[in-house]
VOPAGU-2260 file (C-alpha; in pm, 1 decimal, decimal comma):
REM VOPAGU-2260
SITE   aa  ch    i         X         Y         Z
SITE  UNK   A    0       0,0       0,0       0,0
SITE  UNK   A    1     111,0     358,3     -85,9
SITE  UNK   A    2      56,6     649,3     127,9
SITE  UNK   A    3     176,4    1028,9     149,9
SITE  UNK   A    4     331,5    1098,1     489,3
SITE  UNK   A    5     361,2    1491,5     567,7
SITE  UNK   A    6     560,5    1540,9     849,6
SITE  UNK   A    7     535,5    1917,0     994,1
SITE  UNK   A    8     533,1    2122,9    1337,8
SITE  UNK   A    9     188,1    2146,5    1504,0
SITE  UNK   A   10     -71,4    2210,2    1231,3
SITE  UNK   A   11     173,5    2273,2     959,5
SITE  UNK   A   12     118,3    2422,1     634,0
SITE  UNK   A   13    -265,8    2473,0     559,2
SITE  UNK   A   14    -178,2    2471,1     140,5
SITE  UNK   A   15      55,8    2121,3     194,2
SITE  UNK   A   16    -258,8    2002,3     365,5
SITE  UNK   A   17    -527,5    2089,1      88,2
SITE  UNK   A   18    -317,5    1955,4    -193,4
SITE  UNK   A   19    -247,9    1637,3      21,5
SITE  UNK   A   20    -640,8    1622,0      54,7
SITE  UNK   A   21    -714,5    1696,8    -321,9
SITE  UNK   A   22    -453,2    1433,5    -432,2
SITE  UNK   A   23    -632,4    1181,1    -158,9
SITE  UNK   A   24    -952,7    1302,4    -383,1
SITE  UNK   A   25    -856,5    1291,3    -712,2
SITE  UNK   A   26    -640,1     982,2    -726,3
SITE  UNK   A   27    -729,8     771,4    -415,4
SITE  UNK   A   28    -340,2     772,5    -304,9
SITE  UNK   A   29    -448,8     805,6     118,4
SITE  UNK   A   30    -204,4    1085,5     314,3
SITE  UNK   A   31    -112,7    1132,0     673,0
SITE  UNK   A   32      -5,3    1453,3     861,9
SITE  UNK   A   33     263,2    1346,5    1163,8
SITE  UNK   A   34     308,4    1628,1    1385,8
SITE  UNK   A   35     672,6    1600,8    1533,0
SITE  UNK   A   36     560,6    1843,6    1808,8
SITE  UNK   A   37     468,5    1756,6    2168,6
SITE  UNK   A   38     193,6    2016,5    2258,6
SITE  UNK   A   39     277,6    2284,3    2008,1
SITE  UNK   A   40     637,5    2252,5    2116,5
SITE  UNK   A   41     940,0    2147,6    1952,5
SITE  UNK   A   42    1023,9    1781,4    2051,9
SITE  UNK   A   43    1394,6    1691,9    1997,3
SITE  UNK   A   44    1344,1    1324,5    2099,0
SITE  UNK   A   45    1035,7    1298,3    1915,5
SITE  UNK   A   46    1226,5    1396,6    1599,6
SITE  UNK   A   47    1504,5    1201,7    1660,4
SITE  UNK   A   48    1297,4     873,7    1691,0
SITE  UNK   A   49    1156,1     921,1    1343,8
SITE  UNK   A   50    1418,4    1050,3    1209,3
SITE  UNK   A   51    1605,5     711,9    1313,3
SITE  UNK   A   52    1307,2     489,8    1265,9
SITE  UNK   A   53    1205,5     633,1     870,9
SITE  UNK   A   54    1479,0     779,2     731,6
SITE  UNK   A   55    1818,9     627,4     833,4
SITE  UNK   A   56    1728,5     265,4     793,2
SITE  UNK   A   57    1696,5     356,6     415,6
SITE  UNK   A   58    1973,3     647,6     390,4
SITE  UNK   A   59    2148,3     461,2      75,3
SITE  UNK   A   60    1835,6     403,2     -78,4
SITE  UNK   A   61    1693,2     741,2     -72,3
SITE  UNK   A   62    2021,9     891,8    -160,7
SITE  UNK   A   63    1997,4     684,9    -508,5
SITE  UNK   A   64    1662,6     754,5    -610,5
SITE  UNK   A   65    1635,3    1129,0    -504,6
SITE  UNK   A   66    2042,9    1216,0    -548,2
SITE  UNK   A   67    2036,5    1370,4    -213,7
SITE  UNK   A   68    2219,4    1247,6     141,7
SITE  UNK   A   69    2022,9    1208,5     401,1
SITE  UNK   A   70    2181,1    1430,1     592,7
SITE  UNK   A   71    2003,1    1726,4     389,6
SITE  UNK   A   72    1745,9    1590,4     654,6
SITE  UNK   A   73    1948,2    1711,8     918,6
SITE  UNK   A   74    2047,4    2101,0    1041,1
SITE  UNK   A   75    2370,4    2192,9    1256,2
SITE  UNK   A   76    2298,6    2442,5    1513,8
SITE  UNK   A   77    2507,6    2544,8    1807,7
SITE  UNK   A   78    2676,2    2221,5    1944,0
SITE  UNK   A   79    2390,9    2001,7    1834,3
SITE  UNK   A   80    2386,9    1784,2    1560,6
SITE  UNK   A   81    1978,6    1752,9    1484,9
SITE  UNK   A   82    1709,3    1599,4    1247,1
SITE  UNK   A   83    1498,9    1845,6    1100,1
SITE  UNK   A   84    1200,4    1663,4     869,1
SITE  UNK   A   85     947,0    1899,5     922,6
SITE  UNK   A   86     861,1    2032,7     623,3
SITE  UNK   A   87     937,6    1684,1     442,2
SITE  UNK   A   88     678,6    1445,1     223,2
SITE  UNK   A   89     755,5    1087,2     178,8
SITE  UNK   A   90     599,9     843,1       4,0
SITE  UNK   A   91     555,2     531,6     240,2
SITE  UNK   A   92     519,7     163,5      55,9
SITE  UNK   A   93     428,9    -127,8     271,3
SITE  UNK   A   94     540,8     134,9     599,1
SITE  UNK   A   95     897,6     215,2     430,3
SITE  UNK   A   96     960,9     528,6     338,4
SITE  UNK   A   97    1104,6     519,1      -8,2
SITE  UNK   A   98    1120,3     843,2    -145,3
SITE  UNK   A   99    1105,6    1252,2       6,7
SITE  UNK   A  100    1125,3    1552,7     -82,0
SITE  UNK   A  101    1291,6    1848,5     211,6
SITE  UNK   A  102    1189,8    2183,2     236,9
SITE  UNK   A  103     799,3    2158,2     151,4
């Protein structure tokens, strides 16, 4: 089964949502929104844990079908080292994620 994943702070972006909805519509392909927030708040850990559970576990896959490393997933700030998907769409087959696109 194929599915859109949106994953996005809080409510995210209201036009990311519509299209999501109209493609759901037009072309039966179902979507989810995952909020990587913990009551409106950013959630390192909560990040972290998909970032490791989704994205990692298929780093050398992604890289060859969209060109990218996966570490355009991640941001450098300070002295962290962090994942930053919100703002990312994936396209999850049989609950992989096989294919994304950063900075939705």
């Amino acid at each position: 089964m194929v599915r859109l994943r949106y994953y996005c702070q809080g409510q995210g972006s209201g036009e990311v949502t519509r299209l999501l909805e109209e493609i759901t519509t037009k072309h039966g392909i179902p979507h989810e929104v995952l909020d990587l927030s913990s009551g409106g708040a950013y959630d390192k850990e909560k990040e972290k844990r998909v970032y490791e559970a989704e994205f990692k576990p298929r780093a050398r896959m992604l890289k060859k079908r969209t060109g990218e490393p996966i570490t355009r997933l991640r941001s450098r700030g300070a002295r962290h080292y962090f994942v930053s998907t919100p703002g990312t769409i994936a396209v999850v087959r049989d609950s992989e994620v096989e294919w994304y696109a950063v900075g939705v």
